[in-house]
TINUSE-751638 format. One line per field, with one value per residue (C-alpha): residue number from 0; residue in three letters; z, x, y. Coordinates in nm, 2 decimals, padded with zeros to 4 digits, m for minus. Example, Ala and Ser with C-alpha at 12.3 -4.5 7.8 and 13.67 -1.06 7.14 Angstrom:
<atoms>
seq [0 / 1] .
type [ALA / SER] .
Z [00.78 / 00.71] .
X [01.23 / 01.37] .
Y [m00.45 / m00.11] .
</atoms>
This chain:
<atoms>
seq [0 / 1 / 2 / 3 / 4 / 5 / 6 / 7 / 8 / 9 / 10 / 11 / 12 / 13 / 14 / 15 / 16 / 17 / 18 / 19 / 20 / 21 / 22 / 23 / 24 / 25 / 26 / 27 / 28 / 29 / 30 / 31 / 32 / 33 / 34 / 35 / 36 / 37 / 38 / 39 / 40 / 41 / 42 / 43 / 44 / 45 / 46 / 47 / 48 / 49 / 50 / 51 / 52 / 53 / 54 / 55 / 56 / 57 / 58 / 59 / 60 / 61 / 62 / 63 / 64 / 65 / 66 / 67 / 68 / 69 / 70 / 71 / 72 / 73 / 74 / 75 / 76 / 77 / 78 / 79 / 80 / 81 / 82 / 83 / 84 / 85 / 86 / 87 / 88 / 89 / 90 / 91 / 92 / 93 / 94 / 95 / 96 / 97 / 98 / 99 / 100 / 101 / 102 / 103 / 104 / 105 / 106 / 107 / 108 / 109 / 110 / 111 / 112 / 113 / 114 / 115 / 116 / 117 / 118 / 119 / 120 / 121 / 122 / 123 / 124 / 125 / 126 / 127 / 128 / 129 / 130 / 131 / 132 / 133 / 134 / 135 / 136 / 137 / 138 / 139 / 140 / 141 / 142 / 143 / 144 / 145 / 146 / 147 / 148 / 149 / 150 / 151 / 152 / 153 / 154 / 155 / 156 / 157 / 158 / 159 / 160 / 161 / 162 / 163 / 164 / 165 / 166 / 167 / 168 / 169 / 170 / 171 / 172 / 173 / 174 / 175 / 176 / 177 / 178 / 179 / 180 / 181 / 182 / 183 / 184 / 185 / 186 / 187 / 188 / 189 / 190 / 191 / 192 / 193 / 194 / 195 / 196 / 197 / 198 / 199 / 200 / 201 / 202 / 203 / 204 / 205 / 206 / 207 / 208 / 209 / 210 / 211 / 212 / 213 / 214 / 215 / 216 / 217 / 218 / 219 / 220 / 221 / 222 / 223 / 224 / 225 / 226 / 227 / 228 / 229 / 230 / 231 / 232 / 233 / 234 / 235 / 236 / 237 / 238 / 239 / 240 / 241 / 242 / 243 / 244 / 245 / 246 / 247 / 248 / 249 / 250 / 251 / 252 / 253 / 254 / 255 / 256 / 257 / 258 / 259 / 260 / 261 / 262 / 263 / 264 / 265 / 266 / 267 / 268 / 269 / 270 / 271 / 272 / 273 / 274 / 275 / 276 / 277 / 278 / 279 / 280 / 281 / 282 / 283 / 284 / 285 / 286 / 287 / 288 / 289 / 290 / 291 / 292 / 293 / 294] .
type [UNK / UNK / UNK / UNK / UNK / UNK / UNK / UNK / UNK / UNK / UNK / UNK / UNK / UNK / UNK / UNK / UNK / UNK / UNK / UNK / UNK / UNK / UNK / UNK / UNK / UNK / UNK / UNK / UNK / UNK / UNK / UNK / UNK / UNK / UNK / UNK / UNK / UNK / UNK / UNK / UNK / UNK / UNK / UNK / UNK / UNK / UNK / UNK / UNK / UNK / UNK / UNK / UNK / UNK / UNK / UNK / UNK / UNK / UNK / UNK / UNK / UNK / UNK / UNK / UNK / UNK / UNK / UNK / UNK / UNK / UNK / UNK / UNK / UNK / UNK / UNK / UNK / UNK / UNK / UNK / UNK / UNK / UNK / UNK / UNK / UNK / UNK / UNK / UNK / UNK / UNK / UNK / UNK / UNK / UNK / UNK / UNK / UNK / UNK / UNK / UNK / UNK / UNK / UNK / UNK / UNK / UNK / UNK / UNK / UNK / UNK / UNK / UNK / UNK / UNK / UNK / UNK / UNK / UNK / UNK / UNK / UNK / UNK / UNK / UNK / UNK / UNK / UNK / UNK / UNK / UNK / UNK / UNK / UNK / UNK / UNK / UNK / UNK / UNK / UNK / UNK / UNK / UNK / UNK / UNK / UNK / UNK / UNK / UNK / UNK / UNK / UNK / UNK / UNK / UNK / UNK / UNK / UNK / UNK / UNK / UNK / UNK / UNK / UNK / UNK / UNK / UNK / UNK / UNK / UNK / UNK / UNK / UNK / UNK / UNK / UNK / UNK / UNK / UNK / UNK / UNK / UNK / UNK / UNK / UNK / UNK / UNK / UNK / UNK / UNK / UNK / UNK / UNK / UNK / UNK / UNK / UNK / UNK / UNK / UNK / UNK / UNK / UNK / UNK / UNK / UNK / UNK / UNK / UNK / UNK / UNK / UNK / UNK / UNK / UNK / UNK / UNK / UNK / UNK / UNK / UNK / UNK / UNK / UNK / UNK / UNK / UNK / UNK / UNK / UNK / UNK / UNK / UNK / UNK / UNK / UNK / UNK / UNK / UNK / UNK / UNK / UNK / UNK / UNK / UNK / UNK / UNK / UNK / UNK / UNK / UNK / UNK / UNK / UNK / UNK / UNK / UNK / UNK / UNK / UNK / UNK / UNK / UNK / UNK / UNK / UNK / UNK / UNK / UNK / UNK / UNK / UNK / UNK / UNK / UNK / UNK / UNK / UNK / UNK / UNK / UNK / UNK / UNK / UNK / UNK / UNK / UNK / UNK / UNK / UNK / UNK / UNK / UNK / UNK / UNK] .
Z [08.85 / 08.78 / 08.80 / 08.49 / 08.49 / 08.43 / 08.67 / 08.95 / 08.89 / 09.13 / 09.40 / 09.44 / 09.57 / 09.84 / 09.77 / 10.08 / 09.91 / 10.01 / 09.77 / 09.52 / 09.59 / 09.61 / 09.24 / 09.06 / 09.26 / 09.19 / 08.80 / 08.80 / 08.97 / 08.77 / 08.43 / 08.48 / 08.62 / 08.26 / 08.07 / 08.24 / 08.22 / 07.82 / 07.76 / 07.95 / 07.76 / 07.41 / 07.46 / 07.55 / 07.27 / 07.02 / 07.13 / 07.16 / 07.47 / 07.36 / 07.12 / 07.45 / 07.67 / 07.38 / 07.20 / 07.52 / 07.37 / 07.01 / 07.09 / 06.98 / 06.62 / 06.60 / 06.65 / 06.43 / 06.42 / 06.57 / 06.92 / 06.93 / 06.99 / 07.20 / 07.41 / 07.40 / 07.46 / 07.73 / 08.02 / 07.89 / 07.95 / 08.33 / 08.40 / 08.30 / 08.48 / 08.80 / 08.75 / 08.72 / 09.04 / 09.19 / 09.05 / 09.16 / 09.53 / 09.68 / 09.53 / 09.60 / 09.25 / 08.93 / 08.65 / 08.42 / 08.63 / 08.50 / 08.12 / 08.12 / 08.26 / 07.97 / 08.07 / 07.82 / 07.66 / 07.34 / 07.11 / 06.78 / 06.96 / 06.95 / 06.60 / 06.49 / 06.61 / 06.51 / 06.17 / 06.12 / 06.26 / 06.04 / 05.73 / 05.85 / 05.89 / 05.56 / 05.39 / 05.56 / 05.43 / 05.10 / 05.08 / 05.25 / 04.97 / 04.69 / 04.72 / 05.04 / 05.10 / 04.70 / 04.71 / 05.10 / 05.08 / 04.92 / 04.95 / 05.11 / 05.15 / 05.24 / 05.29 / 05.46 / 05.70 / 05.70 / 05.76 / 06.11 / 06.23 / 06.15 / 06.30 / 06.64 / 06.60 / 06.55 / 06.92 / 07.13 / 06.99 / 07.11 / 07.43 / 07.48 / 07.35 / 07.62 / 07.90 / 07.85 / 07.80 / 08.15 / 08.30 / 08.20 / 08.07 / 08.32 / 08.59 / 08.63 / 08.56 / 08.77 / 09.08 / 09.00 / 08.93 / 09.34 / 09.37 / 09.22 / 09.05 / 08.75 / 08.47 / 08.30 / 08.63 / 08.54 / 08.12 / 08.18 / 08.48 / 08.29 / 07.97 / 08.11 / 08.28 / 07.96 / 07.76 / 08.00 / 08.03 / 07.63 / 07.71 / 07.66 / 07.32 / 06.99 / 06.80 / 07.11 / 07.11 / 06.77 / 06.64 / 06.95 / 07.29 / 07.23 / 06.91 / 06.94 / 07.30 / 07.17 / 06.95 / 07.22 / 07.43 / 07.19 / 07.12 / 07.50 / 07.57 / 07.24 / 07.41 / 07.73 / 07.58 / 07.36 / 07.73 / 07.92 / 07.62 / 07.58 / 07.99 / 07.90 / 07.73 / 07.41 / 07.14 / 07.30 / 07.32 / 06.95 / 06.85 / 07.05 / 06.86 / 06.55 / 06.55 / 06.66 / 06.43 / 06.18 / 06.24 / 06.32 / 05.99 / 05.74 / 05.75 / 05.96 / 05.97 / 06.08 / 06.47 / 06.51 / 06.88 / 06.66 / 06.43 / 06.20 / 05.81 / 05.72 / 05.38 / 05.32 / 05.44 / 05.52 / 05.47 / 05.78 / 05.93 / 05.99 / 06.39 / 06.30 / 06.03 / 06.16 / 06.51 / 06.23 / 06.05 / 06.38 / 06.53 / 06.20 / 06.19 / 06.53 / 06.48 / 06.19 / 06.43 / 06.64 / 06.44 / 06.27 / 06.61 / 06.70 / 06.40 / 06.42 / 06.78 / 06.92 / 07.23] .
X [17.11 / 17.27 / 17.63 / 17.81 / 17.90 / 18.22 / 18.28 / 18.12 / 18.40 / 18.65 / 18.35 / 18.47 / 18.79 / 18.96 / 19.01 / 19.20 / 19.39 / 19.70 / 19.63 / 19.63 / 19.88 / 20.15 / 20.06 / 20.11 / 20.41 / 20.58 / 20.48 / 20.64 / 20.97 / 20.99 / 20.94 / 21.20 / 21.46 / 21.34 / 21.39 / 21.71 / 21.84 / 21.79 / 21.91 / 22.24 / 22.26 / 22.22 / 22.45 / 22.69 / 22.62 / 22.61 / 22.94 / 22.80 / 22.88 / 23.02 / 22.76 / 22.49 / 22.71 / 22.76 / 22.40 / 22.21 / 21.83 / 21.92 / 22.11 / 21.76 / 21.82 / 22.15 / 21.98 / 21.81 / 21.40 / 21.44 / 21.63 / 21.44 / 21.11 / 21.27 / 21.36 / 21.01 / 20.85 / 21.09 / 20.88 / 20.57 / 20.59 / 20.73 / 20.41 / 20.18 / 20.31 / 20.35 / 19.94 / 19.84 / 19.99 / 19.88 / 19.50 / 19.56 / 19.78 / 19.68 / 19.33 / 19.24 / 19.06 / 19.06 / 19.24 / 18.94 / 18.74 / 19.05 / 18.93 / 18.53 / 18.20 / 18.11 / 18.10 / 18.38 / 18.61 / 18.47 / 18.78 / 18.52 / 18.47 / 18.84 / 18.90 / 18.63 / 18.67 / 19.07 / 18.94 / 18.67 / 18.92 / 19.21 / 18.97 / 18.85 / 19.18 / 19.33 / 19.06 / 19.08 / 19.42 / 19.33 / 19.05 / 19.33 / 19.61 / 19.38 / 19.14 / 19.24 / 19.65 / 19.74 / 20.16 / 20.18 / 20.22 / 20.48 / 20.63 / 20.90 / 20.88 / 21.21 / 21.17 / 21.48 / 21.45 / 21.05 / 21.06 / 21.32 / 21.08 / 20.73 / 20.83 / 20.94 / 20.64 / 20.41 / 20.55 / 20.55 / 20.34 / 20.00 / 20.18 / 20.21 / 19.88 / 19.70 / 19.91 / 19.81 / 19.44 / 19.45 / 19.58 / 19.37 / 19.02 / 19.05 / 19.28 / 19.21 / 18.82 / 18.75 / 18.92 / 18.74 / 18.42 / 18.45 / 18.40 / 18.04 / 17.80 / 17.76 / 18.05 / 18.08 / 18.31 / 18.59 / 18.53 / 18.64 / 18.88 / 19.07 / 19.10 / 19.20 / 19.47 / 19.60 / 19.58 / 19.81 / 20.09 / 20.13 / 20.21 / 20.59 / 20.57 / 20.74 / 20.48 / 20.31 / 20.62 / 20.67 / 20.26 / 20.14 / 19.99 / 19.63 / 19.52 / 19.76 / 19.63 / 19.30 / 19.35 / 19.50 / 19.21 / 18.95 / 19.11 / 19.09 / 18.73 / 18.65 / 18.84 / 18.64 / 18.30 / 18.35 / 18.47 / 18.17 / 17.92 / 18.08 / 18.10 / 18.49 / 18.79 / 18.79 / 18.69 / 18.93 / 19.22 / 19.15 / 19.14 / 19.44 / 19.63 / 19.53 / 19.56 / 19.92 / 20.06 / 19.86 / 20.10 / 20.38 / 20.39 / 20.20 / 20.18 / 20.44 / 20.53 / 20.82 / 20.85 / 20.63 / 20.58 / 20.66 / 20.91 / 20.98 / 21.02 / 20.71 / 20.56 / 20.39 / 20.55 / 20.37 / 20.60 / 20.41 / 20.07 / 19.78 / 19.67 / 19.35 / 19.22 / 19.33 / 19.13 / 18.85 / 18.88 / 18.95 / 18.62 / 18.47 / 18.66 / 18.52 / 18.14 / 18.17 / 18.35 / 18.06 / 17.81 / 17.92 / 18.04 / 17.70 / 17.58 / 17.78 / 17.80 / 17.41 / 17.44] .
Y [10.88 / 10.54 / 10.49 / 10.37 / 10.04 / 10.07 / 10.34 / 10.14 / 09.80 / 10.03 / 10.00 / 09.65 / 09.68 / 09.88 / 10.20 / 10.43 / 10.72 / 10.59 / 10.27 / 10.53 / 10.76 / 10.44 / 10.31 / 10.65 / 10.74 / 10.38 / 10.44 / 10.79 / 10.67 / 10.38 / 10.53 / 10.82 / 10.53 / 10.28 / 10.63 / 10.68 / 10.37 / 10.28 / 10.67 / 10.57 / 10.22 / 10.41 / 10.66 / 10.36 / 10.15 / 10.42 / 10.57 / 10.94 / 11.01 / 11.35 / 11.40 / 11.41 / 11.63 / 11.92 / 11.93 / 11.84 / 11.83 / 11.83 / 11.44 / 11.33 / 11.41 / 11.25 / 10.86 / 10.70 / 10.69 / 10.33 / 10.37 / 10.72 / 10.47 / 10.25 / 10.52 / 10.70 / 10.36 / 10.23 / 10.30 / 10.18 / 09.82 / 09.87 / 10.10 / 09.84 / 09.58 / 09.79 / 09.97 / 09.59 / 09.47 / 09.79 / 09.68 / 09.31 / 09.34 / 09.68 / 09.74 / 09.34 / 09.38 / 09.16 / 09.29 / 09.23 / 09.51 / 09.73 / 09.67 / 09.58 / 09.55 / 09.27 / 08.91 / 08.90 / 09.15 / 09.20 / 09.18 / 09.24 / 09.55 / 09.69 / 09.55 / 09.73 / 10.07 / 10.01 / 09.96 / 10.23 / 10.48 / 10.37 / 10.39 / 10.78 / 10.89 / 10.76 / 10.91 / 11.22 / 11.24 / 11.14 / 11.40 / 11.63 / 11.56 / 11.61 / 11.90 / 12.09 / 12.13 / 12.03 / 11.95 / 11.92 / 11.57 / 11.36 / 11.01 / 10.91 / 10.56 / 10.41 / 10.07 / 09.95 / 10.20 / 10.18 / 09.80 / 09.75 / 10.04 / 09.93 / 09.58 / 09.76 / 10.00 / 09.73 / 09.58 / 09.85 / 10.14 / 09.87 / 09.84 / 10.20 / 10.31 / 10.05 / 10.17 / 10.54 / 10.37 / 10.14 / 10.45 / 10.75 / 10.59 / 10.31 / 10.36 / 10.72 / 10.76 / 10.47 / 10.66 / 10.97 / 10.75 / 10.73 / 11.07 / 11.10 / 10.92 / 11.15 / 11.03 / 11.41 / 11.49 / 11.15 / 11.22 / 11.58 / 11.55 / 11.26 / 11.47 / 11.76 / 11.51 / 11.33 / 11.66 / 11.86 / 11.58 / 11.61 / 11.95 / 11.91 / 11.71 / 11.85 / 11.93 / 12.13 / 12.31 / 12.41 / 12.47 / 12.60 / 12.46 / 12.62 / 12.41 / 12.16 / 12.05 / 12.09 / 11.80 / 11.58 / 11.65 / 11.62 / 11.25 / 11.22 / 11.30 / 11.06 / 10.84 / 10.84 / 10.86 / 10.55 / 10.39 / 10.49 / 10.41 / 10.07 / 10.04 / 09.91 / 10.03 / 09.78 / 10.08 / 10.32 / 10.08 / 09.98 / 10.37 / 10.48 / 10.19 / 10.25 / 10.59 / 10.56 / 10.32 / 10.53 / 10.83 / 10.61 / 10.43 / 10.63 / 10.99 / 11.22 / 11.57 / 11.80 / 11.78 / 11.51 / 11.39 / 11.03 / 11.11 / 10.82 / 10.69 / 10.74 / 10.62 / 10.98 / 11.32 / 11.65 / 11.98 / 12.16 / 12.13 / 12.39 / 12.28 / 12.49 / 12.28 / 11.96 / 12.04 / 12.12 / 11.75 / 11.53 / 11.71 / 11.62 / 11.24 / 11.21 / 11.30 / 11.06 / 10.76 / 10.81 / 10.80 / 10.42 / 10.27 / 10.34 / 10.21 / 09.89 / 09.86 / 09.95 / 09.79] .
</atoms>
């Protein structure tokens, strides 16, 4: 059986455990000590000191939506620099074998799939609003607090989006890529993976692990199968963007893993049916990035 192409770019650089082992530990520390840090500095700058000490995990809901995404986004930027040196010093690999097997990364390909997937989901909710959940929506559109959000959304949400995709669907499936020659073991491994370290999010929490962590690995293994079709991470960097700012700016929902000023509320969600309409979102992603995109 041949080996994906985009697997086989990790081949090409050195690849003892120990390399390994030595990135992911260095992006672990360093995230909790970026988290740490910019928690400190808020509670600082926002005087509520006190407030931390006597509500402890409700402190959250006492910022506003904006340093709440700083926070969540703090560690982002640091773990992408650090996995790229990681790629570049200890691997002794280019960073492009990190994003493609193309001559070229194929921007047309990202914008695309951003856009198709940005289209499904707004009519999804449309189709959603109208005929299925009646009344569950509403607007609330603020846009003085919308506006100083979607600006800092607009910076950060692509940077953390890309860093969960150079991780998982690159960083990640390439390693496991070592392991075999047959890409089901990396799709499924990674998944399973990126699924399980959403475990803790809100929304998991209050609607239930089962179909909640369905969704978030059903996104995953999309995710992964539009890498290893394309042999390169452009159509899932462009859907894990778009999907993100998607929830981030348009449509949120009460314990949202992103909370923020939305322009459209939900009261609650049903997990069931919305595992139901991303499987059927997906099939239909599918279906037009192969129609669009036949190579």
């Amino acid at each position: 059986m041949a080996e994906n192409g985009y697997l086989a770019l990790a081949r090409s650089g050195k690849n003892a455990f120990w390399r390994y082992l030595v990135t992911n530990v260095t992006i672990i520390i360093s995230a909790f000590a970026v988290q740490t840090v910019a928690l400190i500095l808020i509670i600082i700058l926002t005087g509520k000191m006190e407030s931390f000490i006597g509500s402890g995990s409700q402190f959250l809901d006492t910022l506003s939506p904006v340093l709440v995404l700083l926070l969540g986004m703090a560690p982002f930027p640091v773990a992408l620099v650090i996995l790229g040196l990681g790629v570049r010093f200890l691997h002794g690999r280019s960073l492009r074998t990190l994003l493609t097997a193309r001559p070229q990364f194929a921007w047309r390909r990202l914008l695309l799939s951003a856009s198709i997937w940005l289209v499904l989901l707004g009519l999804s909710d449309l189709v959603t609003a109208l005929f299925i959940t009646p009344g569950n929506y509403r607007l609330s559109f603020d846009l003085k607090a919308w506006l100083p959000y979607a600006i800092a959304a607009l910076i950060l949400i692509p940077i953390q989006a890309s860093t969960e995709e150079f991780l998982f669907r690159g960083y990640l499936m390439q390693s496991l890529g070592l392991l075999t020659r047959r890409s089901w073991f990396p799709l499924l491994v990674s998944t399973l993976v990126f699924a399980s370290l959403h475990g803790a999010n809100s929304d998991v929490l209050k609607y239930g692990a089962p179909l909640m962590l369905a969704q978030i690995a059903l996104m995953g293994l999309l995710m992964g199968w539009v890498t290893l079709r394309g042999q390169g991470l452009e159509a899932a960097l462009g859907l894990h963007i778009a999907n993100n700012l998607y929830g981030a700016l348009f449509i949120t929902y009460p314990a949202s893993a992103l909370p923020s000023p939305a322009v459209f509320s939900m009261k609650t969600i049903d997990p069931l049916a919305g595992l139901v309409g991303l499987a059927i979102v997906s099939v239909i992603y599918l279906g037009l990035m192969r129609l669009f995109t036949p190579d």
